[in-house]
Rosetta silent file (secondary structure, phi, psi, omega in degrees, C-alpha in Angstrom):
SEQUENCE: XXXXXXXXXXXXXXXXXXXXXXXXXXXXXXXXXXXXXXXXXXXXXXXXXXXXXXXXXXXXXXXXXXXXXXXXXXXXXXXXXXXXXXXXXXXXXXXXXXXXXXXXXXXXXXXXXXXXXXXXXXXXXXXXXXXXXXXXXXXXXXXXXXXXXXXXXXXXXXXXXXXXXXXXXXXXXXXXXXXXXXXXXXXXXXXXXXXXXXXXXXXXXXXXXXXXXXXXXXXXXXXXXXXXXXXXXXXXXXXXXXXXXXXXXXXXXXXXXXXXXXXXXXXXXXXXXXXXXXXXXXXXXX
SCORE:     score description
SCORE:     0.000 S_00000001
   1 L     0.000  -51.344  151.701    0.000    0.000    0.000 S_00000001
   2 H   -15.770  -46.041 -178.711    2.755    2.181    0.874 S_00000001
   3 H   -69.654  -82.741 -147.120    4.567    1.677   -2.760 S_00000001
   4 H   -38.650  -22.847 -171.966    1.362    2.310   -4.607 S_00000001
   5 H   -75.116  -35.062  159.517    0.879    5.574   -2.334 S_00000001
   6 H   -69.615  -21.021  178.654    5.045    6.940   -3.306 S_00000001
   7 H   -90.556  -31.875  159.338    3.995    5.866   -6.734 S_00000001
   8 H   -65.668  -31.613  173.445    1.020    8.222   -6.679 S_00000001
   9 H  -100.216   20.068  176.687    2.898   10.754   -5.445 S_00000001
  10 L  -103.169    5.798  167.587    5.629   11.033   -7.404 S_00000001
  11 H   -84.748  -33.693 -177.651    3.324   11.343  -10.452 S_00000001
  12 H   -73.529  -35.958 -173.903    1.053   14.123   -8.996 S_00000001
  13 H   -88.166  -34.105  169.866    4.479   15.903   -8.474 S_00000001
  14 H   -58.324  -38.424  163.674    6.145   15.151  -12.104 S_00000001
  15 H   -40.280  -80.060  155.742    2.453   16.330  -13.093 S_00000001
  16 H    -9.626  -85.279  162.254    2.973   19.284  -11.366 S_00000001
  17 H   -64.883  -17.097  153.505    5.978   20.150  -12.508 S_00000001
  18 H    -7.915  -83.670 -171.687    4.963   19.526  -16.334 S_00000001
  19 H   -55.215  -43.533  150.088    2.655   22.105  -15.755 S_00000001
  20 H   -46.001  -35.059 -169.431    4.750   24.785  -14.152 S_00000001
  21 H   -93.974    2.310  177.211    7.104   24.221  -16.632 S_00000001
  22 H   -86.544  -26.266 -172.344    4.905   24.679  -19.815 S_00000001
  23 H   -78.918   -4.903  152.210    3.370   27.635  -18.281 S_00000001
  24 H   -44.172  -83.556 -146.136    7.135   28.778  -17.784 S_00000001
  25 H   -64.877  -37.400 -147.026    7.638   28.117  -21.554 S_00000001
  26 H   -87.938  -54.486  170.186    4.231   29.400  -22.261 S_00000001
  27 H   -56.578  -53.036 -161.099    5.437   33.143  -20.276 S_00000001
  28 H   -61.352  -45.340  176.829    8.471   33.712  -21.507 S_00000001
  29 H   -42.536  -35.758  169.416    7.064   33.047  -25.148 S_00000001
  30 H   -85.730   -1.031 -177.875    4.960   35.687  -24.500 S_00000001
  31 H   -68.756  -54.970 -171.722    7.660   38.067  -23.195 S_00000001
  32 H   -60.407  -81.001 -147.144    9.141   37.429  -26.578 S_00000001
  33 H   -84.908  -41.569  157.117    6.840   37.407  -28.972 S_00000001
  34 H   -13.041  -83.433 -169.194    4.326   40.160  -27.467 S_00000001
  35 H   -50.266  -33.613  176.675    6.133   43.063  -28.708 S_00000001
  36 H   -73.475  -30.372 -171.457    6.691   41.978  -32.121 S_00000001
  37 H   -70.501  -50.261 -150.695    2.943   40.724  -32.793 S_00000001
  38 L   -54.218  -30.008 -137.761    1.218   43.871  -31.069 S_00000001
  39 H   -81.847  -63.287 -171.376    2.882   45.568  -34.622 S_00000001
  40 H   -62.158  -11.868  167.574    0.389   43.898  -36.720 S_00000001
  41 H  -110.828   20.660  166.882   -2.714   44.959  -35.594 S_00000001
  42 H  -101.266   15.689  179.443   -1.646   48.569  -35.107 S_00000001
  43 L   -58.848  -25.261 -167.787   -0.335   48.380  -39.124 S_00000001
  44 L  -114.486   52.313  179.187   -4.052   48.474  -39.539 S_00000001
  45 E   -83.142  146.734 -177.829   -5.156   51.753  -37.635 S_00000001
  46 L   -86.642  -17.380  178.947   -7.222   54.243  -40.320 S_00000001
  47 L  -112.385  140.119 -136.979   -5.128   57.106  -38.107 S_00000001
  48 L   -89.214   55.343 -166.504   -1.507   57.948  -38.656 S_00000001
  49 L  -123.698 -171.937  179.217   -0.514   57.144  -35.115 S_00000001
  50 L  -125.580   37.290 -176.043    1.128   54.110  -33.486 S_00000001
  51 L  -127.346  156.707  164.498   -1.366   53.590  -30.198 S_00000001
  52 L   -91.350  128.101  162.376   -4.686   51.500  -30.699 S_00000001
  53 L   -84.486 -171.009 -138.802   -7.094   54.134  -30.595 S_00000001
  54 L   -90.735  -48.414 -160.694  -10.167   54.311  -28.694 S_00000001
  55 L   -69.384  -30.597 -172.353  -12.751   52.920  -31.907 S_00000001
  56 L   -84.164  -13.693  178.788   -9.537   50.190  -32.544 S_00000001
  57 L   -94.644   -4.754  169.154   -9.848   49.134  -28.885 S_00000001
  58 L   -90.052  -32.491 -172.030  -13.789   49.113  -29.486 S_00000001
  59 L    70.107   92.371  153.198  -13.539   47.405  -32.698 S_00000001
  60 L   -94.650  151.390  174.822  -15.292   49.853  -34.542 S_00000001
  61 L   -80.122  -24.787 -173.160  -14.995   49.209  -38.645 S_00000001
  62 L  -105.983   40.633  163.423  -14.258   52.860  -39.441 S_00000001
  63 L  -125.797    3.241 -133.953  -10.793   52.235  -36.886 S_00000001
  64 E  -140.428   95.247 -159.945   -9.777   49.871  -38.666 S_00000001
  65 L  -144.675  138.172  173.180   -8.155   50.476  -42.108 S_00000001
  66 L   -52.912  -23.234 -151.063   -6.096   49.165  -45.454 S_00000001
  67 H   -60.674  -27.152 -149.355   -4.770   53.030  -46.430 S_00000001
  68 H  -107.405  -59.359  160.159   -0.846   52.305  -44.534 S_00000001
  69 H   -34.317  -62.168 -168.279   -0.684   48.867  -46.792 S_00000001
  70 H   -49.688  -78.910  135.079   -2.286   50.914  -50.154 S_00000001
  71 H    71.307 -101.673  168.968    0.378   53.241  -49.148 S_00000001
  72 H   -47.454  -74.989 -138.050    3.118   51.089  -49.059 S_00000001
  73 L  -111.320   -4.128  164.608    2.704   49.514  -51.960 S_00000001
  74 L   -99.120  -11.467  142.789    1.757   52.957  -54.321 S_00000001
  75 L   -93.778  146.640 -167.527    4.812   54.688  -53.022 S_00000001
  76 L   -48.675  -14.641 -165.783    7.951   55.089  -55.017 S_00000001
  77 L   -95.209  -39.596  171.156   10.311   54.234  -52.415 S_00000001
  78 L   -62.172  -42.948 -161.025    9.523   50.725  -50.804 S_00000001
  79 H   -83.230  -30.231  179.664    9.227   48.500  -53.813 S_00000001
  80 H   -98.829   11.545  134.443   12.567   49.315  -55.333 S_00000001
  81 H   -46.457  -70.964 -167.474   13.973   49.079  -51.396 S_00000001
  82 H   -39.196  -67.629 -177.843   12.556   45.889  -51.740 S_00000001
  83 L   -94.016   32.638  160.713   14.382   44.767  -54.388 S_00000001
  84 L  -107.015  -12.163  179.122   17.775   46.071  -53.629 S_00000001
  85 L  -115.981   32.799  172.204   17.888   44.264  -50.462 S_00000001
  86 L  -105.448  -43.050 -165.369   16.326   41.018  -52.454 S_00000001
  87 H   -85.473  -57.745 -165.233   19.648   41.470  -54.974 S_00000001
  88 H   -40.984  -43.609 -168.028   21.928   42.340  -52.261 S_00000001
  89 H   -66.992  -81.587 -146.955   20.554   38.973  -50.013 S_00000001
  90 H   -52.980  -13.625 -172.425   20.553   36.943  -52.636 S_00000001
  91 H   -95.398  -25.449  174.622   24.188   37.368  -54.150 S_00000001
  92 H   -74.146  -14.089 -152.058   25.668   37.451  -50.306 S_00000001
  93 H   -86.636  -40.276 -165.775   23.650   34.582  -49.659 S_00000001
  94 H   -67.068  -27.416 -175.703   25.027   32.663  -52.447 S_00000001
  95 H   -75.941  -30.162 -163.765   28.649   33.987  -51.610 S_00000001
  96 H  -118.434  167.999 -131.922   28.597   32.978  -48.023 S_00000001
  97 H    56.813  -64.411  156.378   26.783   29.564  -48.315 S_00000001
  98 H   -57.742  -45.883  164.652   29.981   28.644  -50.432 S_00000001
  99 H   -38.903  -86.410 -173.318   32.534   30.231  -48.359 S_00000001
 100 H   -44.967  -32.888  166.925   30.929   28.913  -45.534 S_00000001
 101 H   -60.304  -73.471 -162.021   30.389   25.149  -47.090 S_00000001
 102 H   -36.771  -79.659 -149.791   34.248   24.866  -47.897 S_00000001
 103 H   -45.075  -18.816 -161.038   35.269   25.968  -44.598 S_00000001
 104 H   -87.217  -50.734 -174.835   32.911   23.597  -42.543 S_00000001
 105 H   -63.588  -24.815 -175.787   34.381   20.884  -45.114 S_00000001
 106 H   -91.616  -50.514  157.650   38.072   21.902  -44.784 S_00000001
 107 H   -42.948  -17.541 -158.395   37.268   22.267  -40.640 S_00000001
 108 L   -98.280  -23.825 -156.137   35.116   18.983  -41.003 S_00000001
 109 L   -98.562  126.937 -167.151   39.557   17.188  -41.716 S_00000001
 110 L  -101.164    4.332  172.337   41.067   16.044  -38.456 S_00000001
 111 L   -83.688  -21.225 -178.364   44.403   16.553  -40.836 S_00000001
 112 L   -68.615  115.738  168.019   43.615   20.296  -40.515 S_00000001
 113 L   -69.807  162.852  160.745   45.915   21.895  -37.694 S_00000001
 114 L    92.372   -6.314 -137.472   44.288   24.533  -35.753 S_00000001
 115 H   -63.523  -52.187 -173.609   40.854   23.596  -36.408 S_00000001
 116 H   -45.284  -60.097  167.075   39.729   25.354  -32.893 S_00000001
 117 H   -79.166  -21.556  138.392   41.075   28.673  -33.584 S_00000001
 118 H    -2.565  -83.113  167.655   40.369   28.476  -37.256 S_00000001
 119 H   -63.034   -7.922  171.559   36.694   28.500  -36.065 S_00000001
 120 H   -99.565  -10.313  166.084   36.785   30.807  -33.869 S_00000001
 121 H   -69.833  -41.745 -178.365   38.095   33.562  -36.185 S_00000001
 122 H   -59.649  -13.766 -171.754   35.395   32.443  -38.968 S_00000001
 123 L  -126.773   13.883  163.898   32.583   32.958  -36.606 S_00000001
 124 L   -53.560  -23.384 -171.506   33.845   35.767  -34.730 S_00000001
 125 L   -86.170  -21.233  159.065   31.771   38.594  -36.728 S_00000001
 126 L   -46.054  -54.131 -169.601   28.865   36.463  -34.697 S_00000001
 127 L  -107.445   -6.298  156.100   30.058   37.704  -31.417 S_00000001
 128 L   -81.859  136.892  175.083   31.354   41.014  -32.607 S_00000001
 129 L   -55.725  125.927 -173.720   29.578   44.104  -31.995 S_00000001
 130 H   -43.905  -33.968 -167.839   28.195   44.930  -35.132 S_00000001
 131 H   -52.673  -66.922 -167.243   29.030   48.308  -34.763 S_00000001
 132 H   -73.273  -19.856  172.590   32.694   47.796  -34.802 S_00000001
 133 H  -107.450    8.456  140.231   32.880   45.338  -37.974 S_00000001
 134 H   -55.349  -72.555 -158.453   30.664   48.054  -39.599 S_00000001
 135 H   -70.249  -38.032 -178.837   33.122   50.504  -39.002 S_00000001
 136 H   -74.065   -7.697 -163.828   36.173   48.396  -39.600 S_00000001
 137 H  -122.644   -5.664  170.046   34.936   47.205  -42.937 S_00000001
 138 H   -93.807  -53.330  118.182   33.865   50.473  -44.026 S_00000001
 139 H    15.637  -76.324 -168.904   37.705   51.507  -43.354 S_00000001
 140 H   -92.494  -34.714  178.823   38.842   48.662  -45.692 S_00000001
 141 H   -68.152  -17.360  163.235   36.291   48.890  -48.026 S_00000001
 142 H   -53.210  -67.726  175.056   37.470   52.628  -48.642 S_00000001
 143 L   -54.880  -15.705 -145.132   41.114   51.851  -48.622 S_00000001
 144 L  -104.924  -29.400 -162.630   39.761   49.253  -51.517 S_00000001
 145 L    69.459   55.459  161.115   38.198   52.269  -53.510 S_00000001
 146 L  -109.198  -11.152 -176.906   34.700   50.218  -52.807 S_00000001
 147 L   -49.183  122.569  144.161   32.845   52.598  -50.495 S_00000001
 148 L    93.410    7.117  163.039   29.888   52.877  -50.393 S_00000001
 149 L   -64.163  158.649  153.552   29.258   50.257  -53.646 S_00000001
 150 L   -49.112  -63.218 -150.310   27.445   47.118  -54.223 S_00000001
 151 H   -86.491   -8.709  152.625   29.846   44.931  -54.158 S_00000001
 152 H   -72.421   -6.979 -168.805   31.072   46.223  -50.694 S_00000001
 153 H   -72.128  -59.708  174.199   27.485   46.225  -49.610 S_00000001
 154 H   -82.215  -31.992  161.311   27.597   42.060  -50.841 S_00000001
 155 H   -76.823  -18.776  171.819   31.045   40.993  -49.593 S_00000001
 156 H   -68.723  -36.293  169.621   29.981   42.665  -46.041 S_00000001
 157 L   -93.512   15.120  146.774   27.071   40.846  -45.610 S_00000001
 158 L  -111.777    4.159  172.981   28.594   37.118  -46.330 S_00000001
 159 L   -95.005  -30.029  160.508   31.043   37.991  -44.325 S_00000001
 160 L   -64.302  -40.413 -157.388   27.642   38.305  -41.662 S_00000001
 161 H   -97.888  -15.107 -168.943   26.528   35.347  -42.940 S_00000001
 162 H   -68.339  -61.217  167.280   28.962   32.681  -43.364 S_00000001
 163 H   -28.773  -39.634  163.242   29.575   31.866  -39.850 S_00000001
 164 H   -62.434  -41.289 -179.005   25.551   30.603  -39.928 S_00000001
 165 H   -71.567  -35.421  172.083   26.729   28.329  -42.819 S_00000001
 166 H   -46.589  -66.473  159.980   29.497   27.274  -41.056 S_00000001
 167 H   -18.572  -56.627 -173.498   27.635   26.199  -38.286 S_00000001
 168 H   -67.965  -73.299 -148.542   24.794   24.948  -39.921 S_00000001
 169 H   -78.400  -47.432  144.953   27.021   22.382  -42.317 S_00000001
 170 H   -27.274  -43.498 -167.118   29.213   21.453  -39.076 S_00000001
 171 H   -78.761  -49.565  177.221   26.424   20.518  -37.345 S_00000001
 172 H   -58.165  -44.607 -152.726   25.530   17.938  -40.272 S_00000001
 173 H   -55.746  -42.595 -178.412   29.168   17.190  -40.618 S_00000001
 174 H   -52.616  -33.242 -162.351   29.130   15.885  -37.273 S_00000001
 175 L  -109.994  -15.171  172.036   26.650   13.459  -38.083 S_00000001
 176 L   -84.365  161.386 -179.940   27.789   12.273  -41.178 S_00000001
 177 L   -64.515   84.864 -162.727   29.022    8.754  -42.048 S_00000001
 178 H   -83.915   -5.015 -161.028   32.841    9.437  -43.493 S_00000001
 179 H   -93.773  -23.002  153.355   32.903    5.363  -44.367 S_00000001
 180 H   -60.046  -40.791  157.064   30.095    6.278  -47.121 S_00000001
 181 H   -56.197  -47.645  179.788   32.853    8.343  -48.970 S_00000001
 182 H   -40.913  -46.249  171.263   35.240    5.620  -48.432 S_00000001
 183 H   -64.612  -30.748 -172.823   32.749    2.882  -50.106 S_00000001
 184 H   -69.714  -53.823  176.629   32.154    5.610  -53.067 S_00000001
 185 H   -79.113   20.795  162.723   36.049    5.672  -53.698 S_00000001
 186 H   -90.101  -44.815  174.955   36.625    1.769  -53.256 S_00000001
 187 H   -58.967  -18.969  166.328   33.698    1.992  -56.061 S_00000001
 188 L   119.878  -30.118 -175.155   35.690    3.837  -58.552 S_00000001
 189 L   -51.180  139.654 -177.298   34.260    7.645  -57.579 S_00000001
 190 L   -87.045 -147.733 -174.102   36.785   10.478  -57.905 S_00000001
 191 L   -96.021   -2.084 -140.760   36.540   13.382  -55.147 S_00000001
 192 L  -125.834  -57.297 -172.896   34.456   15.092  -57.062 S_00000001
 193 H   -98.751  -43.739 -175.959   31.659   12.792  -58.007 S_00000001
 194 H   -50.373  -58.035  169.142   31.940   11.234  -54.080 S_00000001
 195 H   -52.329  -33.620 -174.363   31.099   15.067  -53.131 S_00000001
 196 H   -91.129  -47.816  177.648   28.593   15.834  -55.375 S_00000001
 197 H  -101.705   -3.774  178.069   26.606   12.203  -55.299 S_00000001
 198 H   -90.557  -93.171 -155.300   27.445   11.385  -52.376 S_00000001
 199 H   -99.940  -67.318 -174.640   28.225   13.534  -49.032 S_00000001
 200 H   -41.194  -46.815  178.453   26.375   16.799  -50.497 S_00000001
 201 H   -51.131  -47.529  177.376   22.535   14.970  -51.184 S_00000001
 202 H   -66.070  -49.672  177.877   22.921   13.899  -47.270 S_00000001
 203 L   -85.484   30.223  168.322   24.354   17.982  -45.671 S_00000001
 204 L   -82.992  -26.192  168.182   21.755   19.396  -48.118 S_00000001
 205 H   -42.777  -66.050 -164.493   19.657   20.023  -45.175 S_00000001
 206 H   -59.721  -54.936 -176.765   22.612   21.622  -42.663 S_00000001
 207 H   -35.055  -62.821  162.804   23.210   23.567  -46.078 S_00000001
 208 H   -40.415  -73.129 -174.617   20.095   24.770  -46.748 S_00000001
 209 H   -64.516  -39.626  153.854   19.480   25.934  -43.326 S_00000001
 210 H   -46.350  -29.853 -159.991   22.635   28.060  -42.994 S_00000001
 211 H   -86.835   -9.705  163.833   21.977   29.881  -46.326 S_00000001
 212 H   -93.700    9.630  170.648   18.221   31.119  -44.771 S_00000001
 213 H  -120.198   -2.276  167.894   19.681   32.144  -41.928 S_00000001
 214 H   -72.421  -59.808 -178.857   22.631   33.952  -44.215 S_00000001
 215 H   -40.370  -91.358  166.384   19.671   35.457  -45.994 S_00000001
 216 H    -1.165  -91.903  174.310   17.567   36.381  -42.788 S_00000001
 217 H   -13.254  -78.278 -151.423   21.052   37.935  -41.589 S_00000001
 218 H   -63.294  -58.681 -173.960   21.624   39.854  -44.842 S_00000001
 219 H   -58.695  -27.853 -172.910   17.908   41.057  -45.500 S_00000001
 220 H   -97.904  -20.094  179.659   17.687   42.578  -42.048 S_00000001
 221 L   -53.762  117.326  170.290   20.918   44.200  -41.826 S_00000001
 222 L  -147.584   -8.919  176.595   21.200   48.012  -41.311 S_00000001
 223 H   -70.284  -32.009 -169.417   24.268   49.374  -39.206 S_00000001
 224 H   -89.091  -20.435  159.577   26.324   47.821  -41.804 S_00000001
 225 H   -91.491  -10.990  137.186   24.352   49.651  -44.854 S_00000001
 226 H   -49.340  -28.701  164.546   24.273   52.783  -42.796 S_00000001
 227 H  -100.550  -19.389 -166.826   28.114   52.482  -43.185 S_00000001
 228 L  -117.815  -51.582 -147.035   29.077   50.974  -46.347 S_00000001
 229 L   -75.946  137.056 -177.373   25.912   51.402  -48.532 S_00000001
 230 L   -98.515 -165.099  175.675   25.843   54.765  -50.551 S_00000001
 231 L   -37.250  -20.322 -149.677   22.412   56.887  -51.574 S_00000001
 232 L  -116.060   21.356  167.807   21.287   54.697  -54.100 S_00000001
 233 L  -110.294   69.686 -156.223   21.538   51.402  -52.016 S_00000001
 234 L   -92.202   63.856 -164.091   18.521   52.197  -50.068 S_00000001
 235 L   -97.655 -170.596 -160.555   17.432   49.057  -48.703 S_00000001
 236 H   -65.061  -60.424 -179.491   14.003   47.686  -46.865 S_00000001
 237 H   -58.661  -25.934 -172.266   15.767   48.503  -42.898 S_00000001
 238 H   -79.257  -35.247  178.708   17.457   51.462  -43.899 S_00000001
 239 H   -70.475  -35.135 -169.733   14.260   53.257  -45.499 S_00000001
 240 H   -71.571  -20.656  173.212   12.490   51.891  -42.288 S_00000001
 241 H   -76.330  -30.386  158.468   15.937   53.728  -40.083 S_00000001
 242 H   -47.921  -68.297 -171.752   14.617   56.564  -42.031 S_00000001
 243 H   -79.668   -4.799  158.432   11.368   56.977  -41.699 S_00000001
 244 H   -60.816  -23.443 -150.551   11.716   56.404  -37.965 S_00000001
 245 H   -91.105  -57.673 -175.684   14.264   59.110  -37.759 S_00000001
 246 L   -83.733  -43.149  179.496   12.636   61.821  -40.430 S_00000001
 247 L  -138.544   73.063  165.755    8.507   60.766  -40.937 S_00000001
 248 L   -29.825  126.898 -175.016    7.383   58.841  -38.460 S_00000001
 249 L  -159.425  109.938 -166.863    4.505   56.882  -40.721 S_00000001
 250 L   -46.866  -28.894  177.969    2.545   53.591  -39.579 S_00000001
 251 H   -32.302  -32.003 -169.234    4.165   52.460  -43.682 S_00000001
 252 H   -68.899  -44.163  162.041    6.773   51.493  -40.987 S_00000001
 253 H   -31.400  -60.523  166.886    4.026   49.243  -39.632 S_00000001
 254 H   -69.130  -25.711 -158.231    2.871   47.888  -42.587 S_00000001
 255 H   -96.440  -46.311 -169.178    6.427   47.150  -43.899 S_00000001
 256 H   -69.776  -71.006 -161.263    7.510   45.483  -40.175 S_00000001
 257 H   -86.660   23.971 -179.289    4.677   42.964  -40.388 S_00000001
 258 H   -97.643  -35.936 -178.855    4.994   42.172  -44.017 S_00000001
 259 H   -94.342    9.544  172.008    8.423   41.146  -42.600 S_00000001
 260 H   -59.832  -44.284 -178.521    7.269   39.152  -39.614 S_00000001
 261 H   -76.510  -38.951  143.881    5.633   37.220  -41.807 S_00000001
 262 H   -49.095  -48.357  171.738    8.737   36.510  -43.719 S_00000001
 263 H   -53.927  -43.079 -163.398   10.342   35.489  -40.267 S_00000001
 264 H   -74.571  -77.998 -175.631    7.613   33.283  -39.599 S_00000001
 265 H   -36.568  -33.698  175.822    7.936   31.660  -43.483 S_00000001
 266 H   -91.395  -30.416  172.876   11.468   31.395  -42.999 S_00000001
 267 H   -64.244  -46.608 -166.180   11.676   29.794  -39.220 S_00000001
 268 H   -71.375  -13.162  179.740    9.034   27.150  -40.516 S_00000001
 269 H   -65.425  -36.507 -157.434   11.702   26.536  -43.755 S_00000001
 270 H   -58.148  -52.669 -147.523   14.472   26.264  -41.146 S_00000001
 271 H   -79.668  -25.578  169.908   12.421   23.950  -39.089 S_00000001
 272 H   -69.902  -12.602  165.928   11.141   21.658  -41.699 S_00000001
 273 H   -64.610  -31.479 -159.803   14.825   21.200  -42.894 S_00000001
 274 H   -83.299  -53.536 -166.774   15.725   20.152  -39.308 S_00000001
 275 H   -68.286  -50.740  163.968   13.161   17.553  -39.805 S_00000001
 276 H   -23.749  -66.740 -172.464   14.776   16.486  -43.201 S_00000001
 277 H   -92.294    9.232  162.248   17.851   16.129  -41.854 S_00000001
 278 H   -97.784   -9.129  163.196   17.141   14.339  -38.755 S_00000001
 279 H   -88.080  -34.404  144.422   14.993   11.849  -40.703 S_00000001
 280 H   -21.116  -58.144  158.547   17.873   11.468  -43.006 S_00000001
 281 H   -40.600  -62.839 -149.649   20.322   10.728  -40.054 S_00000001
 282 H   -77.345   -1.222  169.396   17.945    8.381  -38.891 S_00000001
 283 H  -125.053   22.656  148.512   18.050    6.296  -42.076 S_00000001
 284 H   -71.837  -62.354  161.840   21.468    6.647  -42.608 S_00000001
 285 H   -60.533  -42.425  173.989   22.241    4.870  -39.582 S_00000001
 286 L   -16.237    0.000    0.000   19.526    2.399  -39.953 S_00000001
């Protein structure tokens, strides 16, 4: 009787704590997440302020308005933002996704001395104040006669982003099988075709996931286009460091939750890759 009575009660307390700890999980989410959501429903106030008004806290239909979206999408200035920091992502992304692939693969070679600090220089612009590799790369990018260009604009931001591909393709690396290249070259495969048919189709995942968080990085980026980028690189954060600065205008509203909703579309890519490549794992070993 005794047992069964210590067996109820260590369940009622492992119940117990369960619950404390989702409503833990459940708080802090909202700590998080609060500030950023509240954005979207004041993008859609009909008055040019940034408080829920009295009719938006009533739900009246005449509080409640499209005009900061029409806006948005009928002025000259957003949509060609838009696609300068769409060219800009996409060419760093592509730059630092490769960068960052070698290195994980050259770091990935237990023949490689050094490998610790090696990584910790490549992922150092992670843990540097932004500020200061703005400023240091604005500096060199000068000295380069590149200021204030594209193509300093796109080596600065893979130089943000590689350390997530590094990371990212490590993390698979870790996990991969090195005795499947070994069977490809007992099989006749050069280094080449082993990489390509081989070891990439399995770290396409780890791959994958660094280069959307290289993007992410890159698309979001504004101390370092406040330093490097000249007038006519105008991207989506920097018109939004603008109009905070010059015209306060809910378009900052409307612009902010068009990209939340990118965040959200890109955390569910990240996480269904994660699922890829952990179902992948699991039928590798298998």
């Amino acid at each position: 009787m005794s047992r069964v009575s210590s067996l109820t009660t260590l369940a009622v307390g492992s119940s117990w704590h369960q619950w404390v700890h989702k409503v833990f999980c459940v708080a802090v989410l909202f700590f998080l997440v609060a500030p950023v959501l509240v954005v979207i429903p004041l993008s859609f106030n009909a008055e040019p302020y940034f408080t829920f008004t009295e009719g938006m806290l009533r739900l009246e239909p005449d509080a409640w308005s499209l005009r900061w979206y029409t806006s948005v999408l009928e002025e000259g200035r957003w949509l060609p933002a838009l696609g300068r920091s769409l060219a800009i992502g996409i060419t760093a992304t592509l730059l630092s996704t490769t960068l960052g692939t070698l290195a994980a693969l050259g770091l990935n070679s237990t023949a490689m001395p050094g490998r610790s600090l090696v990584m910790a220089v490549l992922i150092s612009p992670m843990v540097t104040p932004i500020i200061i590799t703005a400023a240091g790369m604005s500096f060199f990018y000068s000295a380069l006669g590149l200021g204030q260009t594209f193509t300093a604009l796109v080596l600065a931001h893979a130089v943000l982003g590689a350390p997530f591909v590094l990371i990212a393709v490590s993390a698979s690396l870790s996990g991969y099988n090195q005795d499947l290249n070994r069977a490809a070259t007992n099989l006749g495969a050069n280094a080449w075709t082993t990489w390509y048919r081989v070891q990439l189709p399995l770290i396409a995942p780890g791959v994958l996931t660094g280069a959307l968080f290289a993007f992410a990085a890159s698309f979001d980026e504004v101390v370092i286009v406040l330093f490097i980028g000249g007038p006519e690189q105008r991207t989506i954060p920097r018109e939004m460091w603008a109009g905070i600065r010059e015209q306060i205008s809910p378009e900052i509203l409307a612009v902010a939750t068009f990209l939340i909703v990118f965040a959200m579309l890109l955390l569910l890519a990240v996480n269904w890759l994660r699922q890829q490549e952990h179902t992948e794992a699991s039928s590798e070993h298998r």
